[in-house]
Structures are given as C-alpha cells and as structure tokens.
mmCIF file of the N, C-alpha and C atoms, coordinates in Angstrom:
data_MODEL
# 
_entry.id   MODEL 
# 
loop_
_atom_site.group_PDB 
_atom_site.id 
_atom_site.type_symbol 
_atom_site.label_atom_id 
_atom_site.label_alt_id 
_atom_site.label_comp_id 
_atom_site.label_asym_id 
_atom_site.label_entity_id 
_atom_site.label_seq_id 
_atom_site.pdbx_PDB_ins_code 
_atom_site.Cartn_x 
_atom_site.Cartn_y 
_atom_site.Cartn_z 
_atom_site.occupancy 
_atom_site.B_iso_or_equiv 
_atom_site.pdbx_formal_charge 
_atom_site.auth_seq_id 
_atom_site.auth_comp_id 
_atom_site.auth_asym_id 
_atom_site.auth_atom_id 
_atom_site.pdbx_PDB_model_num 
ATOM 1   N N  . UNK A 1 1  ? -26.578 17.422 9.597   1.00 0.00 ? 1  UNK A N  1 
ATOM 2   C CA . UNK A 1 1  ? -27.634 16.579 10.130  1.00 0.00 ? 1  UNK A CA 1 
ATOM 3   C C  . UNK A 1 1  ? -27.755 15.281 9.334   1.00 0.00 ? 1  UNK A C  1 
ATOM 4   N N  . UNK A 1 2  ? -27.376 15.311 7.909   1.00 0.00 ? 2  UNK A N  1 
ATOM 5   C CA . UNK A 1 2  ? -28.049 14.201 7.239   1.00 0.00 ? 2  UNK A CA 1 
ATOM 6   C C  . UNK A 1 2  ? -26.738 13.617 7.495   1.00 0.00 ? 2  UNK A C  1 
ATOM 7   N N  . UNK A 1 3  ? -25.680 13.520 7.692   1.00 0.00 ? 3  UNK A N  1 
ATOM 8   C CA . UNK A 1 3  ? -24.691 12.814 7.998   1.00 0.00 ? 3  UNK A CA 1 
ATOM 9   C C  . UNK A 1 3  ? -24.723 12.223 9.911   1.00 0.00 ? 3  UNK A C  1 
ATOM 10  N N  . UNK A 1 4  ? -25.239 12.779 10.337  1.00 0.00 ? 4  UNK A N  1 
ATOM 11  C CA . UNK A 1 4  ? -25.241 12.120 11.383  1.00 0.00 ? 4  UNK A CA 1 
ATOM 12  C C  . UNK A 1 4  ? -26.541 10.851 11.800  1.00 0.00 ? 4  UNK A C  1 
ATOM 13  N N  . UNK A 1 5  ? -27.401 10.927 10.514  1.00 0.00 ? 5  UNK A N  1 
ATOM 14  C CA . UNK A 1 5  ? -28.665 10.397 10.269  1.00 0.00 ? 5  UNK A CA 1 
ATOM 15  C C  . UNK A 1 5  ? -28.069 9.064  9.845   1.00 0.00 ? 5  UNK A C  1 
ATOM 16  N N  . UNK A 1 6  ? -27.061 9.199  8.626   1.00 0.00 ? 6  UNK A N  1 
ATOM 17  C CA . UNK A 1 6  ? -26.919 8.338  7.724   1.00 0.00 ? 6  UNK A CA 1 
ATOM 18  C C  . UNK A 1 6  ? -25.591 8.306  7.834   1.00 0.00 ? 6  UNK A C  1 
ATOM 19  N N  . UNK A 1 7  ? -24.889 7.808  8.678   1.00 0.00 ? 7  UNK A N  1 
ATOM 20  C CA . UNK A 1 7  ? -23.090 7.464  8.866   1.00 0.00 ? 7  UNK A CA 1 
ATOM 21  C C  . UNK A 1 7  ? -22.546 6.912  7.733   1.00 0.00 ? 7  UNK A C  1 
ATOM 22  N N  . UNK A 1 8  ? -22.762 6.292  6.324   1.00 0.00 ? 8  UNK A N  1 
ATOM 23  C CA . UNK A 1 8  ? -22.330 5.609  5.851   1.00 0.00 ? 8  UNK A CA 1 
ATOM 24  C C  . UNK A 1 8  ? -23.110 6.558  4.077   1.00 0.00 ? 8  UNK A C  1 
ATOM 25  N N  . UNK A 1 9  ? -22.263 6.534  3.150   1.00 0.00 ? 9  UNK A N  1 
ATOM 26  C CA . UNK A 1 9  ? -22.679 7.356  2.193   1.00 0.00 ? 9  UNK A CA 1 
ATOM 27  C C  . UNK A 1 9  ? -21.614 6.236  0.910   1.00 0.00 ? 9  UNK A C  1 
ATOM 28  N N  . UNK A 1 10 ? -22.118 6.394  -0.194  1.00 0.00 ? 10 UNK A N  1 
ATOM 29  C CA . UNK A 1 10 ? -21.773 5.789  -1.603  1.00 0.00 ? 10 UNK A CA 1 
ATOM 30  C C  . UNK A 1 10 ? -21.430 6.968  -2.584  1.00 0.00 ? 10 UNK A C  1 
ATOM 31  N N  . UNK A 1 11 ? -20.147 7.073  -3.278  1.00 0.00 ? 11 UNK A N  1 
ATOM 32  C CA . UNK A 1 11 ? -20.143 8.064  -4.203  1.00 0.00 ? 11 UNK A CA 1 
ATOM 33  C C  . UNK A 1 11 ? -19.366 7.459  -5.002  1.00 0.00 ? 11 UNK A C  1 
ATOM 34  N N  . UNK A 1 12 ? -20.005 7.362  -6.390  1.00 0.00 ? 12 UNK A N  1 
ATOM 35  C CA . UNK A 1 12 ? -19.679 6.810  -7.604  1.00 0.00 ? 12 UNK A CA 1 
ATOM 36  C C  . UNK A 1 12 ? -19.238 7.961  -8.604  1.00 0.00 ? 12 UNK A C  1 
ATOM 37  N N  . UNK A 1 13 ? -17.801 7.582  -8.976  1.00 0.00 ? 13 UNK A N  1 
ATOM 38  C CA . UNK A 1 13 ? -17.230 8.760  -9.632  1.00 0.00 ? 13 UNK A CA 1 
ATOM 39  C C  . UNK A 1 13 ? -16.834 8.531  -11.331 1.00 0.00 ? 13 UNK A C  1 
ATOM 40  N N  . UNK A 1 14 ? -16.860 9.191  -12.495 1.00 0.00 ? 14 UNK A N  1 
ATOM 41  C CA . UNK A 1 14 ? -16.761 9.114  -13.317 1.00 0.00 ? 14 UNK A CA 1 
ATOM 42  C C  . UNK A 1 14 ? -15.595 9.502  -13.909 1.00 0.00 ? 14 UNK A C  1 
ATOM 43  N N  . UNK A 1 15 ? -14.318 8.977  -13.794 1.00 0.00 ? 15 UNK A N  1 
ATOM 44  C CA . UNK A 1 15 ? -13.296 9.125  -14.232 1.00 0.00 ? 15 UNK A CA 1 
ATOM 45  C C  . UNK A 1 15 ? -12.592 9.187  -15.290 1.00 0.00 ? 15 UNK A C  1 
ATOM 46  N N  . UNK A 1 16 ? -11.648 10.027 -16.375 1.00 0.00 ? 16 UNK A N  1 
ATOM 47  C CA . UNK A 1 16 ? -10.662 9.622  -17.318 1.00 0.00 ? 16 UNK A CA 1 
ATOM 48  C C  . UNK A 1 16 ? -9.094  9.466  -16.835 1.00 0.00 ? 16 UNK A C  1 
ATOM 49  N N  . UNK A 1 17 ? -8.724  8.648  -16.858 1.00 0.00 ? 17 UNK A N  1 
ATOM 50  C CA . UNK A 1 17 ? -6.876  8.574  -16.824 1.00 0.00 ? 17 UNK A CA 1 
ATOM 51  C C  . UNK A 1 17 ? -6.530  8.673  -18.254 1.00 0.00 ? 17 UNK A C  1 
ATOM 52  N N  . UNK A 1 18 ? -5.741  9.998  -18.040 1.00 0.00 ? 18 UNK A N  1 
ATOM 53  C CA . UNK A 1 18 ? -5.039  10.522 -19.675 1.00 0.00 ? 18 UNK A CA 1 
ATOM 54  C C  . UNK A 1 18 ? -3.773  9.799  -19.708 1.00 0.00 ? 18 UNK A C  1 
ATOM 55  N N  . UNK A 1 19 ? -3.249  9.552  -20.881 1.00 0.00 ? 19 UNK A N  1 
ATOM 56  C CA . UNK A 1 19 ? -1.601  9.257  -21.339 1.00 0.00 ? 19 UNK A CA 1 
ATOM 57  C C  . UNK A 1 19 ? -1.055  9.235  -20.047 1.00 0.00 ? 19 UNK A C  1 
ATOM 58  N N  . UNK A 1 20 ? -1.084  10.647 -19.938 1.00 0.00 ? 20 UNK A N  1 
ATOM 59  C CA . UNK A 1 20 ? 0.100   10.696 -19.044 1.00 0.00 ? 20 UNK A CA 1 
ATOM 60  C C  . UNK A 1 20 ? -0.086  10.246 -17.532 1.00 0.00 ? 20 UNK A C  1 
ATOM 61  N N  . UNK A 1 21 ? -1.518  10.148 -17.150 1.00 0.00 ? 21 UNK A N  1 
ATOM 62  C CA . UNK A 1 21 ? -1.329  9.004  -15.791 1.00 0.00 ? 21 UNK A CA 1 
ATOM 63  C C  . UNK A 1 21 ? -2.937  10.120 -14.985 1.00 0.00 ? 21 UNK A C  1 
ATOM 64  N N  . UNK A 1 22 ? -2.886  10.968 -15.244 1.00 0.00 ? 22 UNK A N  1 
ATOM 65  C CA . UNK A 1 22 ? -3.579  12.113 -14.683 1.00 0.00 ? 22 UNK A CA 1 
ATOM 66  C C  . UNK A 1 22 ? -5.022  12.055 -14.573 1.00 0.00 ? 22 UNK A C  1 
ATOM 67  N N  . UNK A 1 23 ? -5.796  12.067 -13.604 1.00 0.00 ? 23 UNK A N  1 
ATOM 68  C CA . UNK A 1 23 ? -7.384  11.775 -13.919 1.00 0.00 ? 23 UNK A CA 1 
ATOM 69  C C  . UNK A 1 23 ? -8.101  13.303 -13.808 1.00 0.00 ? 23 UNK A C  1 
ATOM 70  N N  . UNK A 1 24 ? -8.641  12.501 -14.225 1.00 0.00 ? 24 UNK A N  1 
ATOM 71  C CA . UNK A 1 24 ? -9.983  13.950 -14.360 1.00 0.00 ? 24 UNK A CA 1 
ATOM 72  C C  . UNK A 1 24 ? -11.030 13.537 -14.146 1.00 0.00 ? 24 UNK A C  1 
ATOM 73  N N  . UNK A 1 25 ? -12.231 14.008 -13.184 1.00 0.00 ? 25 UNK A N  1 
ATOM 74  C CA . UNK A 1 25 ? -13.377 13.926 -12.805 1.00 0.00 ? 25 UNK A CA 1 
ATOM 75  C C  . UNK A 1 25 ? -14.486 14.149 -13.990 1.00 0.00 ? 25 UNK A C  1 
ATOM 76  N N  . UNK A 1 26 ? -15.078 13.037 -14.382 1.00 0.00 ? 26 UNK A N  1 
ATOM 77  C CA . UNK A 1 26 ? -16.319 13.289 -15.820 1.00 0.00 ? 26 UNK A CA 1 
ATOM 78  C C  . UNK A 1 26 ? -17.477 13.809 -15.525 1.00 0.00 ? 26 UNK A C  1 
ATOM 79  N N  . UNK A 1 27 ? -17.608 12.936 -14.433 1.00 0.00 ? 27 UNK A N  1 
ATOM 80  C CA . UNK A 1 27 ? -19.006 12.549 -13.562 1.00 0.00 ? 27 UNK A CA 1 
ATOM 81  C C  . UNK A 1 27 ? -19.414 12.270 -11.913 1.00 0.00 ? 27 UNK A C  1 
ATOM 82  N N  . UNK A 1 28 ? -19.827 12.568 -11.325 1.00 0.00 ? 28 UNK A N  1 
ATOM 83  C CA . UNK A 1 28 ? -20.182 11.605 -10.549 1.00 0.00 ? 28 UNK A CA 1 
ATOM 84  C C  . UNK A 1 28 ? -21.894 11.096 -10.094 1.00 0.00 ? 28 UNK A C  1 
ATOM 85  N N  . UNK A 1 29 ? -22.085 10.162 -10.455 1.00 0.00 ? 29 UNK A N  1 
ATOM 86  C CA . UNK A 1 29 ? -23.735 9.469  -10.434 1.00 0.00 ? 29 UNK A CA 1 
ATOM 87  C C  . UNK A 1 29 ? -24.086 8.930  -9.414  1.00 0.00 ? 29 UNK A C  1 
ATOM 88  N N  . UNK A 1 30 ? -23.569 8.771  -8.553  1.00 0.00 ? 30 UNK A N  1 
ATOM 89  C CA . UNK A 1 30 ? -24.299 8.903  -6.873  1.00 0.00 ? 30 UNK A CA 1 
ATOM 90  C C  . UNK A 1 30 ? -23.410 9.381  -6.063  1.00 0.00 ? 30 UNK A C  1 
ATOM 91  N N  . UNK A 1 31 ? -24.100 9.805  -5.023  1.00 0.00 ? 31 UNK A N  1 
ATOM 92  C CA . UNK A 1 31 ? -23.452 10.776 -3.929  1.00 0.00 ? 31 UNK A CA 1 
ATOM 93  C C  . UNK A 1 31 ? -24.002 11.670 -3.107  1.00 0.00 ? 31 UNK A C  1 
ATOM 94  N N  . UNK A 1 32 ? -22.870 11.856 -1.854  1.00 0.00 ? 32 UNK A N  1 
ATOM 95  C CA . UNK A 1 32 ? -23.955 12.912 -1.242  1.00 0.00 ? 32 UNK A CA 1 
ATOM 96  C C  . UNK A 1 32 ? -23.700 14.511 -1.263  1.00 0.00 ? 32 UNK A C  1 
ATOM 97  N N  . UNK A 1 33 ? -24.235 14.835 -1.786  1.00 0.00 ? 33 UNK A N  1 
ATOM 98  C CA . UNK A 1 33 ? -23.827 16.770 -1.783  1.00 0.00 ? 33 UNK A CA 1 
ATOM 99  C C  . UNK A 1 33 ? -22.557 17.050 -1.069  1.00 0.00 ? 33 UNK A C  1 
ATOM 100 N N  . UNK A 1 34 ? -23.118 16.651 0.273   1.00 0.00 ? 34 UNK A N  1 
ATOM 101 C CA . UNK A 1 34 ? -22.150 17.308 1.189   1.00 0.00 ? 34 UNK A CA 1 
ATOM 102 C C  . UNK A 1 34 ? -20.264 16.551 0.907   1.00 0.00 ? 34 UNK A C  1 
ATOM 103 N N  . UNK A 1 35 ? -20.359 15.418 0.179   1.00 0.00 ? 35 UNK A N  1 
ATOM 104 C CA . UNK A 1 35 ? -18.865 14.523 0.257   1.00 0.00 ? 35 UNK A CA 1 
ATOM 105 C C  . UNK A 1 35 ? -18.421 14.585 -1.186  1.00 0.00 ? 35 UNK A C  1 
ATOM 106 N N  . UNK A 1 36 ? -19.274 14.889 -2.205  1.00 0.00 ? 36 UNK A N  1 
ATOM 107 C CA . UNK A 1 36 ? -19.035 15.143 -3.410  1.00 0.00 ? 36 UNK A CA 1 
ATOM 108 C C  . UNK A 1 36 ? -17.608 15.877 -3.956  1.00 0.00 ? 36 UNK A C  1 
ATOM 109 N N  . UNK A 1 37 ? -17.485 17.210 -3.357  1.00 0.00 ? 37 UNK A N  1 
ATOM 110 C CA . UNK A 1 37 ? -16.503 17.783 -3.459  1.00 0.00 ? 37 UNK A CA 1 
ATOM 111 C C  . UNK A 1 37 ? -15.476 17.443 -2.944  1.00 0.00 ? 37 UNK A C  1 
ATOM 112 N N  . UNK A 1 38 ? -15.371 16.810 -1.696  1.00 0.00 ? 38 UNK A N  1 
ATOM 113 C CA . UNK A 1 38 ? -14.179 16.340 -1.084  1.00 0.00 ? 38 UNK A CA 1 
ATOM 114 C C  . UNK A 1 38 ? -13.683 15.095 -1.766  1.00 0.00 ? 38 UNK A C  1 
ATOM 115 N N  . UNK A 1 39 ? -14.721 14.411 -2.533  1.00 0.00 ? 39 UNK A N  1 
ATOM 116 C CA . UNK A 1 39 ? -13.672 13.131 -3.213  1.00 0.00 ? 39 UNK A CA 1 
ATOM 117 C C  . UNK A 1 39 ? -13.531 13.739 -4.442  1.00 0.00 ? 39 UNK A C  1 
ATOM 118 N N  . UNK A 1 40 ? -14.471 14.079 -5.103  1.00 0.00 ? 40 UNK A N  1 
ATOM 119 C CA . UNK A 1 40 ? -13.519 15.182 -6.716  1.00 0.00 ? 40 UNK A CA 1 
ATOM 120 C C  . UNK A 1 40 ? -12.304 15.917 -6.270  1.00 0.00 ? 40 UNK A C  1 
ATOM 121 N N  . UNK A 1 41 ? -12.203 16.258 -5.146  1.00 0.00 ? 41 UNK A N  1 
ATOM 122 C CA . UNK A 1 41 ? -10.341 16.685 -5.066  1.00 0.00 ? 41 UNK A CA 1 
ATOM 123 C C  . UNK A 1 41 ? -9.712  15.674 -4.719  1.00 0.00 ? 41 UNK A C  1 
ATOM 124 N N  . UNK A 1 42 ? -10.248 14.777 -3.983  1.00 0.00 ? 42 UNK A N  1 
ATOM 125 C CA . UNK A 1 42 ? -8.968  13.520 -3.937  1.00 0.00 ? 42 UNK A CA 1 
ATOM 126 C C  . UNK A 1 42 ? -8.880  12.721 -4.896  1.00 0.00 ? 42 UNK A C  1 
ATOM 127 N N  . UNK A 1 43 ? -9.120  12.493 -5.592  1.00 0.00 ? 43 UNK A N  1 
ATOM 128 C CA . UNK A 1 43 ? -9.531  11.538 -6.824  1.00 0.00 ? 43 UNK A CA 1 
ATOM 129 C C  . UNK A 1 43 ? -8.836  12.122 -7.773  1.00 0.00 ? 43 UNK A C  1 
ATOM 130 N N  . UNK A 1 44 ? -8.398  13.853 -8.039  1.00 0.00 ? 44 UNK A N  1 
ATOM 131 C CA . UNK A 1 44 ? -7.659  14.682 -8.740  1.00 0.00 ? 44 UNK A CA 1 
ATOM 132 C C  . UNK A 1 44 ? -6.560  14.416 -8.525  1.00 0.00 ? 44 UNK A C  1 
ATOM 133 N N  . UNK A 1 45 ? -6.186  14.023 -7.783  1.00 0.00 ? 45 UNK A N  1 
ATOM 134 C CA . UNK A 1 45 ? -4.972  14.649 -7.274  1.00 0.00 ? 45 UNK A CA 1 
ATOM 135 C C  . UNK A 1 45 ? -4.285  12.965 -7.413  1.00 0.00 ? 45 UNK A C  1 
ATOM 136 N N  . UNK A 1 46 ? -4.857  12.149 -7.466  1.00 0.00 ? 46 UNK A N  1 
ATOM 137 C CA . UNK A 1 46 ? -4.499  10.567 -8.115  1.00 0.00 ? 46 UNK A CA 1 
ATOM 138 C C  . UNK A 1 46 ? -3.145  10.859 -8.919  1.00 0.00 ? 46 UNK A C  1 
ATOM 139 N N  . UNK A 1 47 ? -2.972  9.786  -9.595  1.00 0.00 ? 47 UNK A N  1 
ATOM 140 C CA . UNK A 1 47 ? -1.771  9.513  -10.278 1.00 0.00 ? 47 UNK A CA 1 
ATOM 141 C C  . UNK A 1 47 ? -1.466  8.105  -10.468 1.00 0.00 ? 47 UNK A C  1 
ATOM 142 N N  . UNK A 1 48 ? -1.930  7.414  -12.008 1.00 0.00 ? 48 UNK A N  1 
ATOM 143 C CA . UNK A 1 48 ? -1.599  5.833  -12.420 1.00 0.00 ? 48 UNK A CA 1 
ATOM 144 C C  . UNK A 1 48 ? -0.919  5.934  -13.414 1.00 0.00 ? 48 UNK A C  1 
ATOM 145 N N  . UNK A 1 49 ? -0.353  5.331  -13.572 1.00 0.00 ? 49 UNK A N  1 
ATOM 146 C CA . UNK A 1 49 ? 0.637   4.090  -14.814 1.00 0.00 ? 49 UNK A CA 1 
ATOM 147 C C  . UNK A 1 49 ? -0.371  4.436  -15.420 1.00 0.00 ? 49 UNK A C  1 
ATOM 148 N N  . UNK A 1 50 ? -0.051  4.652  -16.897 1.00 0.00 ? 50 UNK A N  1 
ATOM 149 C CA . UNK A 1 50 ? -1.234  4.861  -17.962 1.00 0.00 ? 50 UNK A CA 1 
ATOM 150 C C  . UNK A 1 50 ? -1.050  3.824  -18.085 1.00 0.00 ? 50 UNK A C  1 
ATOM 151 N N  . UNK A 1 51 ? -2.203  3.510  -18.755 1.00 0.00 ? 51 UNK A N  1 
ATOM 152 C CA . UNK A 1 51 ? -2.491  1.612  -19.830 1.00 0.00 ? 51 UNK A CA 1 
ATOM 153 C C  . UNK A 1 51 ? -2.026  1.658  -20.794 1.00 0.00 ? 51 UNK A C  1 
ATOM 154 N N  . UNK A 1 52 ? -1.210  0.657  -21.651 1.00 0.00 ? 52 UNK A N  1 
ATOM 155 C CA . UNK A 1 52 ? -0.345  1.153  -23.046 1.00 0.00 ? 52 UNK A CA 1 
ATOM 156 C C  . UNK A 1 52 ? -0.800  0.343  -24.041 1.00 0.00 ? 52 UNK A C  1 
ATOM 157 N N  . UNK A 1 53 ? -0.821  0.186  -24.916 1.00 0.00 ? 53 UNK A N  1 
ATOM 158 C CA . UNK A 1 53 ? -1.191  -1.005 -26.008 1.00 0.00 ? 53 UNK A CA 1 
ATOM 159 C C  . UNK A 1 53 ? 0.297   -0.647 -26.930 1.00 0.00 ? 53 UNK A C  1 
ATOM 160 N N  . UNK A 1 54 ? -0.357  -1.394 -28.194 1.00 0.00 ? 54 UNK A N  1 
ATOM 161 C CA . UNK A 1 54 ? 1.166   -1.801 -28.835 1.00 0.00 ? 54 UNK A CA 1 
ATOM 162 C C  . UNK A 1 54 ? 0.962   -0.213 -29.855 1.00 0.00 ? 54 UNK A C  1 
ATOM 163 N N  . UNK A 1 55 ? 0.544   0.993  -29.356 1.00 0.00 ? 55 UNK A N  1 
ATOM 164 C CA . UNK A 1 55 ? 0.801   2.199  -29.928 1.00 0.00 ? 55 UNK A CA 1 
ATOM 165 C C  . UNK A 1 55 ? 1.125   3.096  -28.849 1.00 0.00 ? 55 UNK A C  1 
ATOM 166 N N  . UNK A 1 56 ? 1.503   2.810  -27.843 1.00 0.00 ? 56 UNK A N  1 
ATOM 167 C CA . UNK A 1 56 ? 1.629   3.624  -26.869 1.00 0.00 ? 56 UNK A CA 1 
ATOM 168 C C  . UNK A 1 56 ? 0.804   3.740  -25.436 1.00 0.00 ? 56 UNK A C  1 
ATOM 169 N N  . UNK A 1 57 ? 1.343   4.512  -24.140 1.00 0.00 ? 57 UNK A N  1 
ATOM 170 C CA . UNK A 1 57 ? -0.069  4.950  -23.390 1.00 0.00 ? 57 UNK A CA 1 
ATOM 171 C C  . UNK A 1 57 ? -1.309  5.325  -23.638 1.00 0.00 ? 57 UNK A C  1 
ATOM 172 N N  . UNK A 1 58 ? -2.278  5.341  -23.516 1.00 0.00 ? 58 UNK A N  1 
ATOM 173 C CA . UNK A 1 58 ? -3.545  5.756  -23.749 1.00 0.00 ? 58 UNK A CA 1 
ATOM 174 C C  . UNK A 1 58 ? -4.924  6.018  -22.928 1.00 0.00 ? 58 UNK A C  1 
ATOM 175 N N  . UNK A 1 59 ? -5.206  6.922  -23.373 1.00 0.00 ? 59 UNK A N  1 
ATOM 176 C CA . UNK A 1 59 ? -6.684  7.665  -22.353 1.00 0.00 ? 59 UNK A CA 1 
ATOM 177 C C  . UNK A 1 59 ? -7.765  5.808  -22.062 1.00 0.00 ? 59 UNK A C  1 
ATOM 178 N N  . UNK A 1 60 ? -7.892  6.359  -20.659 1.00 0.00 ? 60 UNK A N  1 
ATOM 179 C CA . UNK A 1 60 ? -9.042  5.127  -20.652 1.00 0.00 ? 60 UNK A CA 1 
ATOM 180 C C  . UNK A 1 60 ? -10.181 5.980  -19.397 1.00 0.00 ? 60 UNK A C  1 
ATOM 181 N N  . UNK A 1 61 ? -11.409 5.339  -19.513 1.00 0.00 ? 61 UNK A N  1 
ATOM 182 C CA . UNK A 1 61 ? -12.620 5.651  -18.878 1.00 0.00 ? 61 UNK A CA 1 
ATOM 183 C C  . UNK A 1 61 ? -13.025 4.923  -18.060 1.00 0.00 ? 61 UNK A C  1 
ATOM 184 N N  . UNK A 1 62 ? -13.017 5.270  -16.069 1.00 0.00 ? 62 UNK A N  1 
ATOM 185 C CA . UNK A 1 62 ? -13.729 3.988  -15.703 1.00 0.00 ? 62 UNK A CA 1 
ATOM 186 C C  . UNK A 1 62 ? -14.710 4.976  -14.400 1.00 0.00 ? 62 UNK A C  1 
ATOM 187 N N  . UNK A 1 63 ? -15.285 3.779  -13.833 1.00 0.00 ? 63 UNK A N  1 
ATOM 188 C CA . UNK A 1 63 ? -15.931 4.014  -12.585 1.00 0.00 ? 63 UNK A CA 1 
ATOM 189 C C  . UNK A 1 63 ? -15.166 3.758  -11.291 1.00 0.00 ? 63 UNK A C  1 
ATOM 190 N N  . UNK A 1 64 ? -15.242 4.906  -10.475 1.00 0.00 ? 64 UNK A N  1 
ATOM 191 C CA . UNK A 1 64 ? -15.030 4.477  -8.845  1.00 0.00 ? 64 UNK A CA 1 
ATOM 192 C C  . UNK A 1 64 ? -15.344 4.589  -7.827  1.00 0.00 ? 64 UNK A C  1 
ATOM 193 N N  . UNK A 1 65 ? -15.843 3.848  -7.228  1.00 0.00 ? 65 UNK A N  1 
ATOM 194 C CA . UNK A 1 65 ? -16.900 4.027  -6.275  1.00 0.00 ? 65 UNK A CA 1 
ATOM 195 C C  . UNK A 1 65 ? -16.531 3.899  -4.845  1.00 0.00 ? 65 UNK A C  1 
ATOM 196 N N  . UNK A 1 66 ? -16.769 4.570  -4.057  1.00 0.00 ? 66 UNK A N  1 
ATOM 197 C CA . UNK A 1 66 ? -16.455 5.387  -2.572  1.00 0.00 ? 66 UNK A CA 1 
ATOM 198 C C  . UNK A 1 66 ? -17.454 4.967  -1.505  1.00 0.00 ? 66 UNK A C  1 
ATOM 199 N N  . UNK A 1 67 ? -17.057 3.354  -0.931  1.00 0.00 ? 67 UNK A N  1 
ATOM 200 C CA . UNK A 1 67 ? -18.333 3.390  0.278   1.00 0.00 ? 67 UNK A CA 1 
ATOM 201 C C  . UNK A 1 67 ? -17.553 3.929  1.575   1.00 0.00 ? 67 UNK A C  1 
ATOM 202 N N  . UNK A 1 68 ? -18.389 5.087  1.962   1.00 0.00 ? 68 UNK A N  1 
ATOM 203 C CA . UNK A 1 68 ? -17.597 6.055  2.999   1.00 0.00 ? 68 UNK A CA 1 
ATOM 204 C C  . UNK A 1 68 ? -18.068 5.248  4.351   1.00 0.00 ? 68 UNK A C  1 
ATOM 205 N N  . UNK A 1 69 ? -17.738 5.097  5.386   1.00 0.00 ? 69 UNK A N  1 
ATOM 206 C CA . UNK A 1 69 ? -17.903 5.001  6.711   1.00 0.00 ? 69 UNK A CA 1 
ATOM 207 C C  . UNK A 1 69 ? -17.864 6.271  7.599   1.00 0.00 ? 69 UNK A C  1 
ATOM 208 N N  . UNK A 1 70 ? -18.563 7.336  7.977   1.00 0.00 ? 70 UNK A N  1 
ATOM 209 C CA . UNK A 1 70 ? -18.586 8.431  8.718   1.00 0.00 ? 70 UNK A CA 1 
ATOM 210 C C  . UNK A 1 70 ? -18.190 8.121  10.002  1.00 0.00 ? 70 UNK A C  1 
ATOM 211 N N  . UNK A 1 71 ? -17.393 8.990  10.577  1.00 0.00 ? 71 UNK A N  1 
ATOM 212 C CA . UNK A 1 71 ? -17.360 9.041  12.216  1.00 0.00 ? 71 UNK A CA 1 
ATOM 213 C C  . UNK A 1 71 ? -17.066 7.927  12.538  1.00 0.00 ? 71 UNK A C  1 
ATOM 214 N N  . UNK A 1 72 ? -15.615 6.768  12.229  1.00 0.00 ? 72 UNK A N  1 
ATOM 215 C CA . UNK A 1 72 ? -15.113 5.924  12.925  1.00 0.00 ? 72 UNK A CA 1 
ATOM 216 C C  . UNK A 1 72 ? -14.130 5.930  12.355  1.00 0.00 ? 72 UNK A C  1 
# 
C-alpha cells in the first residue's frame, strides 16, 4: 500500500569498498522498509577498482544514495 501511495522512495546507503574492490553494507540512513533489503543485495554484489595511494589499494567509506522511481 505505502508504495502505491508514494511511487518514488530515497535510500541512502552506507558503504565500505575493501582493497580488494568488494563493498559491504555499514548502514543505511534513509529508506523504505519495504526496498531496504533489495538494494543491500544489490549494492553487495557491486565490484570497483579499489582506490590506491602511493602504499597500495585501500579501504575507503562513502555514501549512496538510491532515488527509486516505482512502477515505470
């Protein structure tokens, strides 16, 4: 029901990309119950180029945020 109320939903996700390219879900600080879980598995399942500095790849921390469009 609340999705057919509100077609359009925001989910802000709290991410780490490790060394090796791999994210992991920290957080997520807005969202809607019901879509929550479905972007923590897609967001898993990612895969980046780690960031490197002049010691190597390295873990970094960011935000990503999901403005959904329902039903189009």
């Amino acid at each position: 029901l609340y999705l057919k109320i509100n077609p359009q939903a925001v989910v802000r996700v709290k991410a780490r990309i490790n060394e090796a390219g791999d994210v992991t879900v920290t957080g997520i600080t807005d969202g809607n119950p019901l879509l929550n879980s479905a972007v923590r598995g897609a967001v898993t399942q990612w895969k980046f180029t780690p960031v490197r500095d002049d010691s190597g790849p390295r873990c970094v921390d960011t935000e990503i945020t999901f403005a959904l469009k329902l039903g189009q």
